[in-house]
Chimera marker file (.cmm) of the C-alpha trace (Angstrom):
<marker_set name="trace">
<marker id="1" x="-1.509" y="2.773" z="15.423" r="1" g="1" b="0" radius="0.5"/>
<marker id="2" x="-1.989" y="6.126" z="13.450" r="1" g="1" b="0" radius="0.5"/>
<marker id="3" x="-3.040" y="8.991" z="15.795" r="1" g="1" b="0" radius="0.5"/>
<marker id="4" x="-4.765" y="11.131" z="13.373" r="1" g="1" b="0" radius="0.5"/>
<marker id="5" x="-3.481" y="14.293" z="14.828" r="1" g="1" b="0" radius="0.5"/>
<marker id="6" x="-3.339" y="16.841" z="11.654" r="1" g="1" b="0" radius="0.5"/>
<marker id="7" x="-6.617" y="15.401" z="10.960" r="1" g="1" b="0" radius="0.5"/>
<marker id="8" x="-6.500" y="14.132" z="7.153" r="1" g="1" b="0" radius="0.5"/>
<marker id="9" x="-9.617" y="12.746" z="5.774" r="1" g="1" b="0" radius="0.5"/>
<marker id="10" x="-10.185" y="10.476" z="3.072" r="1" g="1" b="0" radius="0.5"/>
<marker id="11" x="-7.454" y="8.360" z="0.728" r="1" g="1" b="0" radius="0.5"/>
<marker id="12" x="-4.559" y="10.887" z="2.660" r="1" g="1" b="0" radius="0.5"/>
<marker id="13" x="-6.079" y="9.283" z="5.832" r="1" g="1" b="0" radius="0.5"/>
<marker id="14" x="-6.545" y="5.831" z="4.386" r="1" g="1" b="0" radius="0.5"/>
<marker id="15" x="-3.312" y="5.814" z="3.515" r="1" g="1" b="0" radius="0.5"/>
<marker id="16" x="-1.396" y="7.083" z="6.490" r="1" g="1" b="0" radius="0.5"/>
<marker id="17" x="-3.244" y="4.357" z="8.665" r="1" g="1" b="0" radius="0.5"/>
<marker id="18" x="-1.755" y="1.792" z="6.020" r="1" g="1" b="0" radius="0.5"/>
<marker id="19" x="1.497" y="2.780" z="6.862" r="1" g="1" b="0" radius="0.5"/>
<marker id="20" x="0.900" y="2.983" z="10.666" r="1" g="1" b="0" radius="0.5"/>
<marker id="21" x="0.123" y="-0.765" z="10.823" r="1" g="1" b="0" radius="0.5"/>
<marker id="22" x="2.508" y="-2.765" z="12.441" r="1" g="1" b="0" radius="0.5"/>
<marker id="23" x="3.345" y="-6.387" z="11.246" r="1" g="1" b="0" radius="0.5"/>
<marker id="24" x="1.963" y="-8.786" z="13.126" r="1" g="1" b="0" radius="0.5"/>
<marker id="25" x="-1.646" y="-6.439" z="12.718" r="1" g="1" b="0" radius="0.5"/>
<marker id="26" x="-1.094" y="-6.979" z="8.465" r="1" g="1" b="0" radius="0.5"/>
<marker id="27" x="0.022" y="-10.405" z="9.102" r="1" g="1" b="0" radius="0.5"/>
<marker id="28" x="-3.604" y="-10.939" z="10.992" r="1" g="1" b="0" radius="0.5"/>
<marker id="29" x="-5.369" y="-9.091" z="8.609" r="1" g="1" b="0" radius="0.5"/>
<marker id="30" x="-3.903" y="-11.133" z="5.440" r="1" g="1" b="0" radius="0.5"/>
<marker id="31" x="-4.633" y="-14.679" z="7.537" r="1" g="1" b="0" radius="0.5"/>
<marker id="32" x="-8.249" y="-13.294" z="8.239" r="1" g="1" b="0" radius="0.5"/>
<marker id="33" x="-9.011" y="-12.311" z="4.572" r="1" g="1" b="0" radius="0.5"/>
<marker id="34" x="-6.870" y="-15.447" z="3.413" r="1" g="1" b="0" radius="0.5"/>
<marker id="35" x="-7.609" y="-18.123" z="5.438" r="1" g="1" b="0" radius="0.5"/>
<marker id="36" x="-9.130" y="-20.207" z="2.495" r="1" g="1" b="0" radius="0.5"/>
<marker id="37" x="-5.985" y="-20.152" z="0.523" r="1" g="1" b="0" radius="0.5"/>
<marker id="38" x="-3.664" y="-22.428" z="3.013" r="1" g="1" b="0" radius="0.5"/>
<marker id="39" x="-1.655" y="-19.375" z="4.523" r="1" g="1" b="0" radius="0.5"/>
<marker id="40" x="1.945" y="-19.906" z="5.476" r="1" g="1" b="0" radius="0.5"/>
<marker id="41" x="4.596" y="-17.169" z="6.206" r="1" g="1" b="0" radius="0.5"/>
<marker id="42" x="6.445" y="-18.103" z="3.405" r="1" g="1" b="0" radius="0.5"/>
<marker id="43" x="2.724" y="-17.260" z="1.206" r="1" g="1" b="0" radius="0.5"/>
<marker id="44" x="2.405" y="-14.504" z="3.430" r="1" g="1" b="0" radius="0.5"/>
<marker id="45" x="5.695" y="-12.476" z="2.480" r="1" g="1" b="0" radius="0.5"/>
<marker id="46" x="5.392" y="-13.331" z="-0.575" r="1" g="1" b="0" radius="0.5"/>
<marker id="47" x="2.020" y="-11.746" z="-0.960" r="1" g="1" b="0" radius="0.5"/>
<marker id="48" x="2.953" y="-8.762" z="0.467" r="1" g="1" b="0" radius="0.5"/>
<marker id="49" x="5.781" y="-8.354" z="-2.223" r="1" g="1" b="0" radius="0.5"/>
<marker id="50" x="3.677" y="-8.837" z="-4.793" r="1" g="1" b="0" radius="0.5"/>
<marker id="51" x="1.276" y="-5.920" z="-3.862" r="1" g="1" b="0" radius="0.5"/>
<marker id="52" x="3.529" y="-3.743" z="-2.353" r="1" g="1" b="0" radius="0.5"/>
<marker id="53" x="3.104" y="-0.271" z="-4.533" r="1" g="1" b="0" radius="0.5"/>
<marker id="54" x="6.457" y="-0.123" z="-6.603" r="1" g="1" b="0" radius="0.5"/>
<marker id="55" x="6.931" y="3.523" z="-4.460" r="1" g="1" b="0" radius="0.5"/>
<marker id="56" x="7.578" y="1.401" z="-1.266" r="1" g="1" b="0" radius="0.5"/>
<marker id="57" x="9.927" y="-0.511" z="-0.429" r="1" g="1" b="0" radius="0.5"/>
<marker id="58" x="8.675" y="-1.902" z="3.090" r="1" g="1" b="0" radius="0.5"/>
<marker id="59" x="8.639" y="-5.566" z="2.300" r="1" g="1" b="0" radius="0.5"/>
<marker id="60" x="11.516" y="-6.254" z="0.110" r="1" g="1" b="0" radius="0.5"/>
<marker id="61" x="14.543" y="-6.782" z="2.203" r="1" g="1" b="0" radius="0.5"/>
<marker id="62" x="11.665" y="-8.223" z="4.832" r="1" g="1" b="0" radius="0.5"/>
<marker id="63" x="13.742" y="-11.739" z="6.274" r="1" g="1" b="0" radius="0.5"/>
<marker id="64" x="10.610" y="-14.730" z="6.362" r="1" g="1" b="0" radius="0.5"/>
<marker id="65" x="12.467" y="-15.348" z="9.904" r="1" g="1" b="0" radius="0.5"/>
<marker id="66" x="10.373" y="-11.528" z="10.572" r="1" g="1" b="0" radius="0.5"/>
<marker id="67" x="7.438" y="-12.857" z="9.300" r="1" g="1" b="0" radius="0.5"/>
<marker id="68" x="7.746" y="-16.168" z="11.247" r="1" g="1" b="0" radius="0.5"/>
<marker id="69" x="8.309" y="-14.309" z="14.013" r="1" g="1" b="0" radius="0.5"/>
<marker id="70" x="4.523" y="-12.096" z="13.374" r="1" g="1" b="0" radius="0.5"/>
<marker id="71" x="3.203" y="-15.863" z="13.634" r="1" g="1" b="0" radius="0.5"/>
<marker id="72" x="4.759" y="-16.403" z="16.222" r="1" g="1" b="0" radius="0.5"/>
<marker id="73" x="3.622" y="-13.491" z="18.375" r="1" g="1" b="0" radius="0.5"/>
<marker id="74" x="0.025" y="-13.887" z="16.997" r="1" g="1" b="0" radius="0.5"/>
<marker id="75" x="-0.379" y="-17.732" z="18.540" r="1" g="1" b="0" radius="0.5"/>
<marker id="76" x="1.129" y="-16.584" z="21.555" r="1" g="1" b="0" radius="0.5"/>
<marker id="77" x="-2.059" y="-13.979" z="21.801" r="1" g="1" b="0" radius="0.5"/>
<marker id="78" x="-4.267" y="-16.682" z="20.623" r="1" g="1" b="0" radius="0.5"/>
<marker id="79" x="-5.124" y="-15.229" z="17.479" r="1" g="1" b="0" radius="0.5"/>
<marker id="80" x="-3.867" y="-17.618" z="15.087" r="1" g="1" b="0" radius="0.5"/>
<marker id="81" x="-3.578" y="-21.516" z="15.267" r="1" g="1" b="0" radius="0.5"/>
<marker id="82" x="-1.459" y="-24.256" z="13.059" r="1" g="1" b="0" radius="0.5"/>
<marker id="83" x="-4.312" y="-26.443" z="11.818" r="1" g="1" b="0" radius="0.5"/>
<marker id="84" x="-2.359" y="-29.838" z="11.474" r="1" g="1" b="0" radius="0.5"/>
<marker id="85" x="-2.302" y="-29.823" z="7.507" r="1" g="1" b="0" radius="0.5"/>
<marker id="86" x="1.015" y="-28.937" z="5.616" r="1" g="1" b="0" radius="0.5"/>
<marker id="87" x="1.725" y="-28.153" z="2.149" r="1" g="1" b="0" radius="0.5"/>
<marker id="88" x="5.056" y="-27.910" z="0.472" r="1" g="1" b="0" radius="0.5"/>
<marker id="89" x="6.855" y="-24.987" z="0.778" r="1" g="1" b="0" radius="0.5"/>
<marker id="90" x="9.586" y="-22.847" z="-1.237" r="1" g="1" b="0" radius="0.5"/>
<marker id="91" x="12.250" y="-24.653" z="0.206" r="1" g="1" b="0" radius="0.5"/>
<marker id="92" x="11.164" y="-27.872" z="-0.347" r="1" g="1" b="0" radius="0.5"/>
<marker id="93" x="10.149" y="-29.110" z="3.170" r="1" g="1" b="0" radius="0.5"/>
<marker id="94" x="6.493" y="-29.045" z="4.618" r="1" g="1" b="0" radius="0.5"/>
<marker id="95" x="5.339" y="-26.554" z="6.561" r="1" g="1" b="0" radius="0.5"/>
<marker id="96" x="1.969" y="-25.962" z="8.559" r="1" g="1" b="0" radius="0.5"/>
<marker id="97" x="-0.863" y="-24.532" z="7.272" r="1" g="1" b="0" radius="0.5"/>
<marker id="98" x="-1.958" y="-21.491" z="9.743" r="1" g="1" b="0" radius="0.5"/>
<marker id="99" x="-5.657" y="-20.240" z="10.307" r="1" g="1" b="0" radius="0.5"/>
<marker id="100" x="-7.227" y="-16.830" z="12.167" r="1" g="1" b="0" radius="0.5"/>
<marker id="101" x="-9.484" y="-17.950" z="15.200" r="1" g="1" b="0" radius="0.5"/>
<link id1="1" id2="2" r="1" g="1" b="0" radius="0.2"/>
<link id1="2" id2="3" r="1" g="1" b="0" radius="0.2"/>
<link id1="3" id2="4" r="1" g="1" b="0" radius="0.2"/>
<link id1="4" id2="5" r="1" g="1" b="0" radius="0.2"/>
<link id1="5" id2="6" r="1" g="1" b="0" radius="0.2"/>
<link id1="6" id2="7" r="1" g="1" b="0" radius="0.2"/>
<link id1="7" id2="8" r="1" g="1" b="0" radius="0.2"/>
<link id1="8" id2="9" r="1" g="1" b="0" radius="0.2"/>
<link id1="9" id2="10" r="1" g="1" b="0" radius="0.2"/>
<link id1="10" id2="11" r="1" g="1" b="0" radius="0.2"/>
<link id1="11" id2="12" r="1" g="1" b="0" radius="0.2"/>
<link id1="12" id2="13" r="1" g="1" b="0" radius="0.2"/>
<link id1="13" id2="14" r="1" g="1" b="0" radius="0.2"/>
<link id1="14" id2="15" r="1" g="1" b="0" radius="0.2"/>
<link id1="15" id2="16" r="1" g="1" b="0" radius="0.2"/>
<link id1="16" id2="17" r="1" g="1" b="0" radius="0.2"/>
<link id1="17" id2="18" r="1" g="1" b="0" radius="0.2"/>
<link id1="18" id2="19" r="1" g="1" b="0" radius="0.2"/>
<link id1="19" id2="20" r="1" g="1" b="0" radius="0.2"/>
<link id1="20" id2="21" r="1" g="1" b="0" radius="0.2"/>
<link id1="21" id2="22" r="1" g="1" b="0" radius="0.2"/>
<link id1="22" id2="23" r="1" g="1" b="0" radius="0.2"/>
<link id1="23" id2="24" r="1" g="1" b="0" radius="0.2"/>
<link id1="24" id2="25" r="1" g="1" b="0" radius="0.2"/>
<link id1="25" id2="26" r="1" g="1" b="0" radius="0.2"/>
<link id1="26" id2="27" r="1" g="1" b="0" radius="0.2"/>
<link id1="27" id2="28" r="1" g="1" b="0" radius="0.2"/>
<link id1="28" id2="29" r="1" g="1" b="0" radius="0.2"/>
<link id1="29" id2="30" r="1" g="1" b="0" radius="0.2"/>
<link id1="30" id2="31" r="1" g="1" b="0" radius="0.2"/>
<link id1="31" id2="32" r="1" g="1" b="0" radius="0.2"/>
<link id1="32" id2="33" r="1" g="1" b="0" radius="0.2"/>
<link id1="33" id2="34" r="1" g="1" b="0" radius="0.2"/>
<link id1="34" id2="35" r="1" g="1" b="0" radius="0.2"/>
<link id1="35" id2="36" r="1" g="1" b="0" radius="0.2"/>
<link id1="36" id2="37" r="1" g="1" b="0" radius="0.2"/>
<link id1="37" id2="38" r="1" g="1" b="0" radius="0.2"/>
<link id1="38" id2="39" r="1" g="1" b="0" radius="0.2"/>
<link id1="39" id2="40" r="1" g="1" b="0" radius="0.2"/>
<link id1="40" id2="41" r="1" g="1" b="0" radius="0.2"/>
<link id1="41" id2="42" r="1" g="1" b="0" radius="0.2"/>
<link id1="42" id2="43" r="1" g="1" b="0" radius="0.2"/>
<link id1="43" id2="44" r="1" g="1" b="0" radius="0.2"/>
<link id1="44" id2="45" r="1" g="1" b="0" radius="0.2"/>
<link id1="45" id2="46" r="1" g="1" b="0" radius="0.2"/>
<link id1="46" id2="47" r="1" g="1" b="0" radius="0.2"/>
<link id1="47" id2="48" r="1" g="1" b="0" radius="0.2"/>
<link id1="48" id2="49" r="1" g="1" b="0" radius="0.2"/>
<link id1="49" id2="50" r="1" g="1" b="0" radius="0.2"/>
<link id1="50" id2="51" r="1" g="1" b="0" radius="0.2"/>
<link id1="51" id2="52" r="1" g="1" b="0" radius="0.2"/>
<link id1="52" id2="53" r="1" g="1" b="0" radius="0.2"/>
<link id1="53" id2="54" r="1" g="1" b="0" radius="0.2"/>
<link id1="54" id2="55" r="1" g="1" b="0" radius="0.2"/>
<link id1="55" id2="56" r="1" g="1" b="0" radius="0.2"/>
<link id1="56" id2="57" r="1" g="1" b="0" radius="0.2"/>
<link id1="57" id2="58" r="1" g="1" b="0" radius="0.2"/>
<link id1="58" id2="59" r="1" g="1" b="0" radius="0.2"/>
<link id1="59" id2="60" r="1" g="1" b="0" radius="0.2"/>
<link id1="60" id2="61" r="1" g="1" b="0" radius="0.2"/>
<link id1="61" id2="62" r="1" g="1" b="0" radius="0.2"/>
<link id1="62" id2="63" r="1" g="1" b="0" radius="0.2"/>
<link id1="63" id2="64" r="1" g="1" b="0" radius="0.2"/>
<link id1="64" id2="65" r="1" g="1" b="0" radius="0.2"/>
<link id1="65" id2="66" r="1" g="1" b="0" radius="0.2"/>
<link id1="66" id2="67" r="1" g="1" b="0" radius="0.2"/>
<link id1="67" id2="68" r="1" g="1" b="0" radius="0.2"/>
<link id1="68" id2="69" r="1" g="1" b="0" radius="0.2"/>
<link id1="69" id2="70" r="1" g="1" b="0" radius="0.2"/>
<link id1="70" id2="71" r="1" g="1" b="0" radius="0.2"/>
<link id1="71" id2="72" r="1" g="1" b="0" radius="0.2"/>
<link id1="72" id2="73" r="1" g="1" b="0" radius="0.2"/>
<link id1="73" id2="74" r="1" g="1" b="0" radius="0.2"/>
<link id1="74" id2="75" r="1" g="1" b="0" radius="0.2"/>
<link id1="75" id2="76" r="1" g="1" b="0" radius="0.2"/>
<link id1="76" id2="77" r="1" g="1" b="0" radius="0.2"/>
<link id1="77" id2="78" r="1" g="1" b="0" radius="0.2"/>
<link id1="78" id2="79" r="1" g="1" b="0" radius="0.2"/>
<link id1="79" id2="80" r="1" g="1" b="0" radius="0.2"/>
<link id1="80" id2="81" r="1" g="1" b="0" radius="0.2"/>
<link id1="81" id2="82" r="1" g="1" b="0" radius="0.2"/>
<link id1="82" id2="83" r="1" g="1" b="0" radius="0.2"/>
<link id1="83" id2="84" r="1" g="1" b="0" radius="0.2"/>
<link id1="84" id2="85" r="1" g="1" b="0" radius="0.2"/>
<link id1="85" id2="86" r="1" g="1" b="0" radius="0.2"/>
<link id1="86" id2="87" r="1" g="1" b="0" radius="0.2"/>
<link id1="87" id2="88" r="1" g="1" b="0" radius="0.2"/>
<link id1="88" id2="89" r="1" g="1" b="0" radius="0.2"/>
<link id1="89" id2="90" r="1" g="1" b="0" radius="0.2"/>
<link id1="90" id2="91" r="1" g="1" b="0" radius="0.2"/>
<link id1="91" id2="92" r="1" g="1" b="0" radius="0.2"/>
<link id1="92" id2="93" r="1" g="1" b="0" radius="0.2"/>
<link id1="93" id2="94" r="1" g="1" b="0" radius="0.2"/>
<link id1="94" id2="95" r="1" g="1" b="0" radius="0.2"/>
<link id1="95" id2="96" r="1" g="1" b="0" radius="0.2"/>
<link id1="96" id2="97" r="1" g="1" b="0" radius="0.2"/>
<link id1="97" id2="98" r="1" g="1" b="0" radius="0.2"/>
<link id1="98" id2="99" r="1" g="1" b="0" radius="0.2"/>
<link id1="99" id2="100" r="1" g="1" b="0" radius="0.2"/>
<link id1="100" id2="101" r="1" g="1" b="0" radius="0.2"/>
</marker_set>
């Protein structure tokens, strides 16, 4: 959580409370905005590679064991379920499908 203390405003603000988000809150967010798309942690990370600005640096030695483990602590707060389905993933083996509640 970003406590707005020197009180920026606008895309200084926007940007600080980017930065302030932990992981399992951007994991949530990408399932929410994703959910269509068959998300998986392996999809996940690899999202958040891909639009990482090239300034930052945040996601790229990110382990997918970090990301499983954001999955792991969201169905544990019963935020996010497995829904049954798998798909293939980058390894080869299936691997659930995940969905926002």
């Amino acid at each position: 959580m970003f406590h707005n203390t020197n009180n920026e405003k606008g895309a200084t603000l926007k940007r600080s409370q980017e930065k302030a988000k932990t992981q399992d809150e951007m994991v949530l967010e990408f399932l929410r905005s994703h959910d269509q798309l068959g998300v998986t942690p392996e999809r996940t990370l690899r999202h958040f590679k891909i639009m990482e600005p090239l300034s930052e640096n945040r996601w790229h030695n990110t382990p997918l064991t970090s990301i499983r483990r954001s999955f792991s602590n969201l169905k544990k707060k019963g935020l996010i379920y497995k829904t049954g389905e798998t798909i293939e993933g980058d390894f080869g083996k299936q691997i659930a499908i995940w969905r926002a509640k």
